[in-house]
Backbone bond lengths (Angstrom), bond angles and torsions (degrees), N, CA, C in turn:
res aa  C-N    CA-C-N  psi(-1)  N-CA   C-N-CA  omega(-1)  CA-C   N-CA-C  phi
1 X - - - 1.434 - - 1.518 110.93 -
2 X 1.251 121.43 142.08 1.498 127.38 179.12 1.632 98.69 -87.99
3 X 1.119 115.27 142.40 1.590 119.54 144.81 1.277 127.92 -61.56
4 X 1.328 131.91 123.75 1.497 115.94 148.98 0.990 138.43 -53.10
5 X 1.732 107.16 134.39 1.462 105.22 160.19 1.136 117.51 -123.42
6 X 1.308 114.61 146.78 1.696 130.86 165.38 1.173 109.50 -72.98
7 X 1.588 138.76 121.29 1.539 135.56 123.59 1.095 111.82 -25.31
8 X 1.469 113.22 129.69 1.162 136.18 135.40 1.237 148.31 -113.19
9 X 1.195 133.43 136.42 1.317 122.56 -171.62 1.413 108.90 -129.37
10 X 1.592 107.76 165.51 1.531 117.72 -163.29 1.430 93.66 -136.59
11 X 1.502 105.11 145.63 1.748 97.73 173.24 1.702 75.20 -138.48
12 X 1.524 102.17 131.95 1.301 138.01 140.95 1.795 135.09 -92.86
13 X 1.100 118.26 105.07 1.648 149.34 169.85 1.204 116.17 -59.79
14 X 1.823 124.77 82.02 1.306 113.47 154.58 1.220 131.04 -88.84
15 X 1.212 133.66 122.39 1.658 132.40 -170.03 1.614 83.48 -103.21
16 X 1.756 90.48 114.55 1.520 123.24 -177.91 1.669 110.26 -138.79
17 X 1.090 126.82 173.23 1.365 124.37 174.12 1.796 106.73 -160.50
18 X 1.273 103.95 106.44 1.845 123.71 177.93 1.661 113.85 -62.96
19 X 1.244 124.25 97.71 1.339 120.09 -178.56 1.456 99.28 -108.98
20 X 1.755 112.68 160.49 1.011 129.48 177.63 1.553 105.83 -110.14
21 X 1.477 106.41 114.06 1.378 115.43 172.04 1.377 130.20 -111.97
22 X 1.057 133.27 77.47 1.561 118.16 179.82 1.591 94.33 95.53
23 X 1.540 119.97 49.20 1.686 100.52 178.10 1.273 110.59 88.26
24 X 1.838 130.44 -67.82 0.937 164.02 -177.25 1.608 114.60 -63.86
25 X 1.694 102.14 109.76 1.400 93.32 178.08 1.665 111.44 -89.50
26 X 1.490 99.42 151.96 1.782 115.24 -160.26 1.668 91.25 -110.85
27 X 1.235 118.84 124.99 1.409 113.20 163.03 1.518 104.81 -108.97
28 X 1.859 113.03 126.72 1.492 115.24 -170.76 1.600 96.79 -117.11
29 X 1.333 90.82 143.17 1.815 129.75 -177.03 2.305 88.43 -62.15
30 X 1.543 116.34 140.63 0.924 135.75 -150.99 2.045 85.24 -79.21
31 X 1.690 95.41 153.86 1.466 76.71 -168.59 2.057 119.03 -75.13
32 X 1.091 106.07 147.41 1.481 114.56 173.29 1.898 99.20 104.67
33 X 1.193 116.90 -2.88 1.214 122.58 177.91 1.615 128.53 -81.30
34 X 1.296 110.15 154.06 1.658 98.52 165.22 1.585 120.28 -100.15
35 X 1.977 94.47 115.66 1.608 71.81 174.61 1.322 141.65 -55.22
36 X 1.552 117.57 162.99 1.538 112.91 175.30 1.034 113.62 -84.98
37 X 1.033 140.30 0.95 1.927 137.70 -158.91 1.597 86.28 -130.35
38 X 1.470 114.74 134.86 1.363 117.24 156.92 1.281 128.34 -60.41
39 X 1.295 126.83 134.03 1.454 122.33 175.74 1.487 112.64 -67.26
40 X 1.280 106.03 134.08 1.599 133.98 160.83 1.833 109.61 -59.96
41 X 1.775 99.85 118.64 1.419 83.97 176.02 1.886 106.22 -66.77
42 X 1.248 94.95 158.55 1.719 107.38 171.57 1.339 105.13 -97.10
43 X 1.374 94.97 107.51 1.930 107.20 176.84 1.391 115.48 -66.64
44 X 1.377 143.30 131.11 1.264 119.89 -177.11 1.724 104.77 -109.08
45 X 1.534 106.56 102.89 1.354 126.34 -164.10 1.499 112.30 -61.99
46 X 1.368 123.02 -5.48 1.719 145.07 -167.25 1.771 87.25 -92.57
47 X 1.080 104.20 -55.44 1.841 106.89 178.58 1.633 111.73 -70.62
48 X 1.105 111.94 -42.59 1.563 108.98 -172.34 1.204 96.55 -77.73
49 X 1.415 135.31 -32.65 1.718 103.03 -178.88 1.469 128.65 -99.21
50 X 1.695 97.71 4.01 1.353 109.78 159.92 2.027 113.45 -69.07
51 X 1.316 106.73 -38.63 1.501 108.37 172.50 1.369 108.27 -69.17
52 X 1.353 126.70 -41.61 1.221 113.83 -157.03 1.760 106.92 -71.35
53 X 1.767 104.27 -24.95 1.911 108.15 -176.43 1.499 79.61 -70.47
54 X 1.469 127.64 -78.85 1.405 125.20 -166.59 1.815 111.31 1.22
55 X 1.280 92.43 -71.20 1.160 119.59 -147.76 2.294 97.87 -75.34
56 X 1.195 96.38 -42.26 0.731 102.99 146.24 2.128 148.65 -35.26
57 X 1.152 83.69 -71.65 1.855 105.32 171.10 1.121 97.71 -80.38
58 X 1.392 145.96 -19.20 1.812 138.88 163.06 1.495 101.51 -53.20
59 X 1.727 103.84 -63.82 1.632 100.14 174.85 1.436 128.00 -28.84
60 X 1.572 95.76 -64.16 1.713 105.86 -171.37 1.534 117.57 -46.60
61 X 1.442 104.12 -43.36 1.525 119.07 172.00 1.338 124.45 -39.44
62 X 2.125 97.49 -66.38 1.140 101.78 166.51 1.422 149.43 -41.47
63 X 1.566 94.78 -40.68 1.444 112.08 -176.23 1.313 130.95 -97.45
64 X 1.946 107.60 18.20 1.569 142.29 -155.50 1.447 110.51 17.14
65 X 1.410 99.91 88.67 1.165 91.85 157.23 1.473 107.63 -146.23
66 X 1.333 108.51 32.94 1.454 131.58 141.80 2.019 97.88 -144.58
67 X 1.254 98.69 151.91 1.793 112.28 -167.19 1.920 81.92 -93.72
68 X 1.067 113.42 -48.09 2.073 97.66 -165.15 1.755 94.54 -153.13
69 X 1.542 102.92 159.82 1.097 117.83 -151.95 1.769 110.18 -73.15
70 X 1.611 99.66 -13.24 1.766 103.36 162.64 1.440 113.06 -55.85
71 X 1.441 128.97 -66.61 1.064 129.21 152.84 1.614 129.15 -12.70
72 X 1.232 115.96 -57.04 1.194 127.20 -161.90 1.322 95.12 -65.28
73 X 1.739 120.19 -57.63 1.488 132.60 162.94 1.012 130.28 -11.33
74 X 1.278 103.58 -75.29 1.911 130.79 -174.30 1.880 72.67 -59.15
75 X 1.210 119.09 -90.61 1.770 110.53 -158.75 1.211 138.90 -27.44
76 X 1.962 97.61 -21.77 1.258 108.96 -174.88 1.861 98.48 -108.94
77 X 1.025 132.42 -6.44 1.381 139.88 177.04 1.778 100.63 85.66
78 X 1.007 113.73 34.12 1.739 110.95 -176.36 1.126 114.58 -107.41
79 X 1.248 140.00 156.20 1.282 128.53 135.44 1.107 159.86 -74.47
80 X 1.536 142.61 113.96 1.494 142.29 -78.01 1.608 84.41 -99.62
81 X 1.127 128.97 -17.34 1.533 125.27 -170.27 2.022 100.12 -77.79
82 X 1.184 95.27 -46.78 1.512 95.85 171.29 1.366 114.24 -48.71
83 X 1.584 113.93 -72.92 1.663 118.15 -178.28 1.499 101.05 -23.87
84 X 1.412 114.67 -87.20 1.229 141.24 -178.27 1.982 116.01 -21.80
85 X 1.177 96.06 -50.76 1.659 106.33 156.01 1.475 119.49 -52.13
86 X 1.113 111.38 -77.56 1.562 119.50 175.94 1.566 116.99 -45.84
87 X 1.721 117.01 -46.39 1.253 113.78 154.97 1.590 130.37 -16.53
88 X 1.209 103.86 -45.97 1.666 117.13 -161.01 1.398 96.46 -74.75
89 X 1.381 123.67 -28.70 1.564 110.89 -177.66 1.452 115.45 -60.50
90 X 0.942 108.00 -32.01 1.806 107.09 162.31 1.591 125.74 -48.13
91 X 1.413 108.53 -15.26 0.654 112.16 -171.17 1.964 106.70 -107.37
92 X 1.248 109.49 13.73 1.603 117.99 157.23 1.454 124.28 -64.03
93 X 0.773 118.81 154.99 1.863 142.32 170.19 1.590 96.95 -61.31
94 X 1.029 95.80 123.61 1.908 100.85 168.84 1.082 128.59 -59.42
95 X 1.425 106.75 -33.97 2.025 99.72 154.52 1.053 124.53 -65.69
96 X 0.998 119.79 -49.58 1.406 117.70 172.50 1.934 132.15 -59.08
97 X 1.990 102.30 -13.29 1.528 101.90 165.43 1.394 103.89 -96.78
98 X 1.309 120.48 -1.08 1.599 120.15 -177.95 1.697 104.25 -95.07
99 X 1.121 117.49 -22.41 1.584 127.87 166.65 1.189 97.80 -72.21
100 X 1.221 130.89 -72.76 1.789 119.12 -168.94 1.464 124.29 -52.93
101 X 1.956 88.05 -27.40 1.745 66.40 -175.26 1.830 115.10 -110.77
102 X 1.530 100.69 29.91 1.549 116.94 162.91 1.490 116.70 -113.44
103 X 1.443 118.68 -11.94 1.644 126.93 139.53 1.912 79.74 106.30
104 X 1.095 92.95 45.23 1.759 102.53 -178.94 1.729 102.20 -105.58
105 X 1.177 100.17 -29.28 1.771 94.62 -173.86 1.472 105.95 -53.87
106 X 1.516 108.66 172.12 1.659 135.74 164.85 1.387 98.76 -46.46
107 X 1.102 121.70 137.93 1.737 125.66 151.09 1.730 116.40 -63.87
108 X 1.219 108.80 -12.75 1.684 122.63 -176.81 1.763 85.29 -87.05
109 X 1.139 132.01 -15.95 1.778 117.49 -171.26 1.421 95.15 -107.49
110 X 1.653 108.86 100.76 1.481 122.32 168.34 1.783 103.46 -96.79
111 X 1.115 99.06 -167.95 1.636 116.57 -173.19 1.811 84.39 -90.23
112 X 1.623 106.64 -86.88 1.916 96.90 -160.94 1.277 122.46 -43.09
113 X 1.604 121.15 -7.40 1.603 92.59 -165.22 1.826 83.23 -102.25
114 X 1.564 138.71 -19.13 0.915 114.78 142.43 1.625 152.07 -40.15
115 X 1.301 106.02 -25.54 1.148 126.45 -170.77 2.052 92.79 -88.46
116 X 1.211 113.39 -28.94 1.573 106.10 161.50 1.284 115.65 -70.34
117 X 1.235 131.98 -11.96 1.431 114.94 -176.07 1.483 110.23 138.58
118 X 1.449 118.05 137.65 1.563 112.81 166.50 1.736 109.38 -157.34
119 X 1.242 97.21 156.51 1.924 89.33 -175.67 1.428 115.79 -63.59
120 X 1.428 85.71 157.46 1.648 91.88 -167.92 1.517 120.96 -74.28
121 X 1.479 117.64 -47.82 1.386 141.75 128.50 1.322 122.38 12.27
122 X 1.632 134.49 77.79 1.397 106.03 -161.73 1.684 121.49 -76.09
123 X 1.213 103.36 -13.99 1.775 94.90 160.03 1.352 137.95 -106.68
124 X 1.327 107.95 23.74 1.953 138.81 109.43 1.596 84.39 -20.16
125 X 1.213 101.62 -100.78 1.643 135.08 -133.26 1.685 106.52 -46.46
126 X 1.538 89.81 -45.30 1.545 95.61 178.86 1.555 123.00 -64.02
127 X 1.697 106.74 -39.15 1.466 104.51 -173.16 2.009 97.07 -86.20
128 X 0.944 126.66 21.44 1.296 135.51 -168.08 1.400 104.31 -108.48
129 X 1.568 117.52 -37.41 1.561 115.06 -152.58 1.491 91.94 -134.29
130 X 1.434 131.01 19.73 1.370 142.52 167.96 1.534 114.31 -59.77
């Protein structure tokens, strides 16, 4: 003889909400909750590809194949005050370009207010952009 069995069923209720971010759909944790998925740092790609020309046009310099950063300008169609700005990011603390470009930095460390100026000193920089 077989035993009976009863079906059963269970309905489970997640109160979730599907956003579209960037292309990319975002599924967010219900409000007052902790999400379950760790957050992704947010890289800010406006900063990383300002380092990466930086870092970049430092090379070219270095390795003359432009003599000064007018040059480099005119080659790149920019204007030489820009180059010359962006230049300076080379001139960051290595933690701090390895933070930006793992989306670890401060949300207070944008590109323009760098592009005004920052100490030269890299631990200046650090207790500066903490």
């Amino acid at each position: 003889m077989k035993a009976k069995t009863e079906s059963q069923s269970m309905t489970i209720r997640i109160p979730l909400a599907v956003r579209r971010r960037g292309g990319r759909k975002l599924v967010l944790a219900p409000a007052g909750e902790e999400p379950w998925a760790p957050q992704r740092p947010q890289v800010d790609k406006t900063l990383c590809r300002a380092l990466v020309l930086a870092f970049r046009w430092k090379h070219l310099l270095d390795e003359g194949t432009f003599g000064t950063i007018s040059e480099l300008a005119a080659a790149e169609r920019m204007n030489v005050s820009y180059v010359a700005h962006v230049l300076r990011l080379t001139l960051l603390a290595p933690e701090l370009v390895e933070a930006i470009l793992d989306g670890r930095h401060p949300k207070t460390l944008q590109l323009q207010p760098l592009m005004r100026g920052f100490p030269v000193e890299w631990g200046k920089q650090c207790e500066v952009f903490r």
